[in-house]
C-alpha positions as CSV (number, residue, x, y, z in Angstrom):
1,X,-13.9,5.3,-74.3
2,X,-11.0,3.0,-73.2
3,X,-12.4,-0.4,-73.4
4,X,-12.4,-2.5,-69.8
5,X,-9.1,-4.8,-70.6
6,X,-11.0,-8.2,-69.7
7,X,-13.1,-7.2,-72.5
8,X,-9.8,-7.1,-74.9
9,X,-8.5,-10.3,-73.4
10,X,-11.8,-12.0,-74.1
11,X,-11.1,-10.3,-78.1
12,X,-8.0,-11.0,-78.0
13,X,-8.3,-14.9,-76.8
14,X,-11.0,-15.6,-78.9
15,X,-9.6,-14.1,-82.0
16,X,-6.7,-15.8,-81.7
17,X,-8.8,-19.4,-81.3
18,X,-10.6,-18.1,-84.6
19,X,-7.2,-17.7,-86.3
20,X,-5.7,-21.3,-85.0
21,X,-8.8,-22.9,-86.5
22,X,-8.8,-21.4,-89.5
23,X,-5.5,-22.2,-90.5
24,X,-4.7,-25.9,-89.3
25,X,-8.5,-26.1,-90.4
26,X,-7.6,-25.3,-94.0
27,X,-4.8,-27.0,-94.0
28,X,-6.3,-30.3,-92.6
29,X,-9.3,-29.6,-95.5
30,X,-6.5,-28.9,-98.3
31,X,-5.0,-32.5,-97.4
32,X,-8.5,-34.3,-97.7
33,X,-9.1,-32.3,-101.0
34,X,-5.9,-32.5,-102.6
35,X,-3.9,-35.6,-101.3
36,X,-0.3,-35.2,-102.8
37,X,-0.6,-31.7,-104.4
38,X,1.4,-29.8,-102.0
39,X,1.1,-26.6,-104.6
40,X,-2.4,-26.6,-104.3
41,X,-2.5,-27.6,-101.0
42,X,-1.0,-24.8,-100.0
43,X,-2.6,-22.5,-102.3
44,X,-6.0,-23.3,-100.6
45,X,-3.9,-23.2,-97.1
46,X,-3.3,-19.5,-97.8
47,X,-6.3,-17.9,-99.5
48,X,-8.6,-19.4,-96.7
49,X,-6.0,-17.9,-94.1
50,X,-5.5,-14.4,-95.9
51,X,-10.4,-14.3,-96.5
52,X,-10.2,-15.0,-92.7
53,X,-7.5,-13.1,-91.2
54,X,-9.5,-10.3,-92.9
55,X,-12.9,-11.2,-91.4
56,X,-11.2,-11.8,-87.9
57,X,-9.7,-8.5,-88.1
58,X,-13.3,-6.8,-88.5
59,X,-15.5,-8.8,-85.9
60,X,-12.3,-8.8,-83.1
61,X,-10.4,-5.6,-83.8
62,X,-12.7,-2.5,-82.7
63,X,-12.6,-4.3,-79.1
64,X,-8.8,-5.0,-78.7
65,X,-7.2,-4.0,-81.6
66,X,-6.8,-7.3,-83.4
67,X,-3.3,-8.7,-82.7
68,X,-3.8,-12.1,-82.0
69,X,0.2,-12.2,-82.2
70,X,2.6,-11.2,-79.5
71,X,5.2,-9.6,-81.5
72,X,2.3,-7.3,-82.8
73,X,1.2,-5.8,-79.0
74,X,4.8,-5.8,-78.2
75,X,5.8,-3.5,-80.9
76,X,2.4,-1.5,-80.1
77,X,3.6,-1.0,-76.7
78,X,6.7,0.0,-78.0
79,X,5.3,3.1,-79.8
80,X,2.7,3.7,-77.1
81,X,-0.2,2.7,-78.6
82,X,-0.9,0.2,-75.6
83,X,0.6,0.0,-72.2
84,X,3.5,-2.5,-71.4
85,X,1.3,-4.7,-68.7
86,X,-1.9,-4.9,-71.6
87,X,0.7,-6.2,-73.6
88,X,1.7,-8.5,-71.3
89,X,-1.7,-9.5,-70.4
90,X,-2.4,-10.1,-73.9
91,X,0.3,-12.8,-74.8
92,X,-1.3,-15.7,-72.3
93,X,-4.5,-14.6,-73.9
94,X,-3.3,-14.9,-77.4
95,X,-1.2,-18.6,-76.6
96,X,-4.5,-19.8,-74.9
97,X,-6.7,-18.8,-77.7
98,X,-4.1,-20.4,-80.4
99,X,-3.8,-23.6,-78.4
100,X,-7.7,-23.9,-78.0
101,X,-8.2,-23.2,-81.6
102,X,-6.0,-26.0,-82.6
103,X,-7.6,-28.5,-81.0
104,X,-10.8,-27.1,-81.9
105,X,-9.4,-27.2,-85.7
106,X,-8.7,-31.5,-85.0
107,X,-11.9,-32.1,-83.4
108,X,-13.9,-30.7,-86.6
109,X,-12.0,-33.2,-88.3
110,X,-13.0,-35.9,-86.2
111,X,-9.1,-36.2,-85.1
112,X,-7.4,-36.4,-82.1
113,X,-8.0,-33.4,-80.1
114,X,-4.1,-32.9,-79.4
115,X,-1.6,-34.8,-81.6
116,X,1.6,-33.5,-81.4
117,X,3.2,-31.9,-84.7
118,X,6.4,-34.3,-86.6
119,X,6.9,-31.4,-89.5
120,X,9.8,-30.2,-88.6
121,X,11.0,-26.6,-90.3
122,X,14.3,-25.4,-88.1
123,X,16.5,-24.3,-90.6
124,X,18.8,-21.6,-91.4
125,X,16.3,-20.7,-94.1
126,X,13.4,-21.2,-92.2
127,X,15.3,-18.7,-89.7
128,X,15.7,-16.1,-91.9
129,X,11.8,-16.3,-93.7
130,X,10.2,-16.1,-90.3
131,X,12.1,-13.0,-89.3
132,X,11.7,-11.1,-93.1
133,X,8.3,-12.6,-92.4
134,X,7.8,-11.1,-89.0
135,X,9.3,-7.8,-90.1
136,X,6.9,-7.1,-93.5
137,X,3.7,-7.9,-91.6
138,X,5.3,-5.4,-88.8
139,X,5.7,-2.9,-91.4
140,X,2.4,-3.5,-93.1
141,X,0.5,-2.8,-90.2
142,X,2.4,0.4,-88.8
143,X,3.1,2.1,-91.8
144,X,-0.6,2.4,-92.1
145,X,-1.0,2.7,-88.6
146,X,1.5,5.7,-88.5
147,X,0.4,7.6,-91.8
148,X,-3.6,7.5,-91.0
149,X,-4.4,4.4,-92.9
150,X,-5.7,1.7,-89.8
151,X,-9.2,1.7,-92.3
152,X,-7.2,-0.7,-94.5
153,X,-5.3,-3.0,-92.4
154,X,-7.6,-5.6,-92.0
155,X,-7.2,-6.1,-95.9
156,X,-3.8,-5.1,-96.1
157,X,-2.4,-7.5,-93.7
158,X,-4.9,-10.5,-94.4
159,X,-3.3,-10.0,-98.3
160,X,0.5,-9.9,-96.8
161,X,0.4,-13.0,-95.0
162,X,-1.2,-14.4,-98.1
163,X,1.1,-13.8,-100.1
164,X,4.1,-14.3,-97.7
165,X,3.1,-17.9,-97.3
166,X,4.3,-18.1,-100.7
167,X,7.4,-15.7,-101.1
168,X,9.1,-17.7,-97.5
169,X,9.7,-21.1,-96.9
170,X,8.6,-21.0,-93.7
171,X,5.0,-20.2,-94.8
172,X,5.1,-17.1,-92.8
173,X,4.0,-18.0,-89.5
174,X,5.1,-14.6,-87.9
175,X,3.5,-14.9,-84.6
176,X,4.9,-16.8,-81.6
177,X,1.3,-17.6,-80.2
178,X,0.4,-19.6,-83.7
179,X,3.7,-21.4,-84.1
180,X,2.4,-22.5,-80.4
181,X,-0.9,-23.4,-81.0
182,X,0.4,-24.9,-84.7
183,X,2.5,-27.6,-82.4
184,X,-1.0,-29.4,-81.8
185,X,-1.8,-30.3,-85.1
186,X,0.0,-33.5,-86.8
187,X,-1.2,-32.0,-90.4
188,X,0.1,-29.6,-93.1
189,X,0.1,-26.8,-90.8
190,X,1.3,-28.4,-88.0
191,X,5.2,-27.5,-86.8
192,X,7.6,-29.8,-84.6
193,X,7.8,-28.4,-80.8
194,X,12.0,-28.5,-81.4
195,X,11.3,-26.3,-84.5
196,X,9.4,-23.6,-82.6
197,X,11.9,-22.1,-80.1
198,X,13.5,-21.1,-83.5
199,X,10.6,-19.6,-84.9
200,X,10.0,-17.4,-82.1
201,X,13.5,-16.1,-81.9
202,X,13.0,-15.1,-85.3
203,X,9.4,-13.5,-84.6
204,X,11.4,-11.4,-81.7
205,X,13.9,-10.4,-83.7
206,X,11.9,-9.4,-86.8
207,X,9.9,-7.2,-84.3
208,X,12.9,-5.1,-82.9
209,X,14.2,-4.9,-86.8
210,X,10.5,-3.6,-87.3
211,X,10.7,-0.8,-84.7
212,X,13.7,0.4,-85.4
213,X,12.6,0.5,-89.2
214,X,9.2,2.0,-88.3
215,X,11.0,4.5,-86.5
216,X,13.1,5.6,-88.9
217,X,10.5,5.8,-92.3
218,X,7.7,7.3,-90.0
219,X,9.6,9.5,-87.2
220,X,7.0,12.3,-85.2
221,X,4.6,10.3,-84.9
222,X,2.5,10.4,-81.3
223,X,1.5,7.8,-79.2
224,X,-2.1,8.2,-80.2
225,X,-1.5,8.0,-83.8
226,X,0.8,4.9,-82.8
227,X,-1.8,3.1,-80.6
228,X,-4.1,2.9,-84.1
229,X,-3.5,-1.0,-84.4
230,X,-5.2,-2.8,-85.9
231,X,-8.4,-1.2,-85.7
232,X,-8.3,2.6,-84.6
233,X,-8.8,2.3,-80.8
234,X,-11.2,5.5,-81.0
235,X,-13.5,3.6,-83.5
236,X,-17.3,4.2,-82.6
237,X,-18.3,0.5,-82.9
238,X,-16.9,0.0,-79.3
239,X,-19.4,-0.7,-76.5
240,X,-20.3,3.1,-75.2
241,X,-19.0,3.0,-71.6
242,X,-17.1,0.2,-71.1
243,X,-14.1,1.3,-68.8
């Protein structure tokens, strides 16, 4: 049964904390452990991301799906998988949970619990990496979505984002609710506020490339078969009853 849309917001808010924490976390640890190697700093940055975007996925997506990105329930109500007001209801959730998480993510590190971000990333190449960014994880999770393969998205998109933190400059951010949250942070993860209204124009737009590309490699596909994201929404583990 449908579960009771508090119950996703909840999810989705907390989920999105989770993911905040766990990558301004890292990337405060990766500066205390390696000072000055920005290689391996970011190499630690990105495999603690990728184990825990996996995890997240899991424990948070039989409830609400497991976006904890905007552009991700957007695109889902796009192809019918959730309705247009859900998805709308789920963006404050996913900013709040992102903003919480990064102060959370300072306070375990016994720093400020808000200190505003001075990396700033708003450049033509920065552009262009968050929207082929934006687009692949799109693609990851709907392709499998759309061909019967939800099982694997938890791994599939924890090892994308991965790996896209190394193959764009931006570091693959490709979620408007995290470049928010990641404004919070004065640390390797951290991102100027005048970078971010760059960054989510480039989130947008790699989500409208992504439909149109979804539609076009996976065409006939019905709104229930869609809706599978991240988590199959039909998955037993959800609470028996909640409406």
């Amino acid at each position: 049964m449908e579960v009771a849309l508090w119950r996703r917001l909840v999810a989705e808010a907390v989920g999105s904390a989770f993911l905040a924490a766990l990558v301004i976390g890292s990337g405060i640890a990766a500066q205390k452990l390696s000072p000055g190697a920005t290689g391996l700093e970011l190499l630690e940055n990105a495999a603690a991301t990728a184990a825990g975007l996996f995890a997240i996925i899991l424990m948070f997506g039989p409830v609400s799906g497991g976006h904890f990105n905007p552009v991700v329930s957007f695109v889902d109500a796009a192809f019918g998988g959730v309705s247009w007001r859900d998805a709308a209801a789920y963006l404050p959730a996913q900013v709040a949970g992102c903003c919480g998480g990064a102060v959370v993510a300072n306070l375990m590190f016994s720093r400020a619990a808000v200190s505003i971000s001075t990396n700033h990333r708003a450049t033509g190449a920065h552009f262009l990496s968050e929207v082929v960014a934006t687009l692949g994880l799109l693609l990851v999770i709907f392709a499998l979505a759309r061909s019967g393969r939800s099982q694997a998205a938890p791994a599939a998109v924890g090892a994308y984002i991965g790996a896209a933190y190394f193959f764009t400059s931006s570091t693959s951010f490709a979620n408007p609710a995290i470049a928010v949250g990641r404004m919070l942070s004065d640390s390797f993860a951290g991102i100027a506020p005048a970078s971010v209204p760059v960054y989510v124009l480039a989130e947008i737009l790699g989500g409208v490339l992504a439909v149109a590309l979804v539609r076009t490699l996976y065409p006939g596909v019905t709104p229930a078969q869609a809706g599978e994201v991240v988590v199959p929404h039909h998955l037993e583990a959800r609470v028996a009853g909640d409406a």
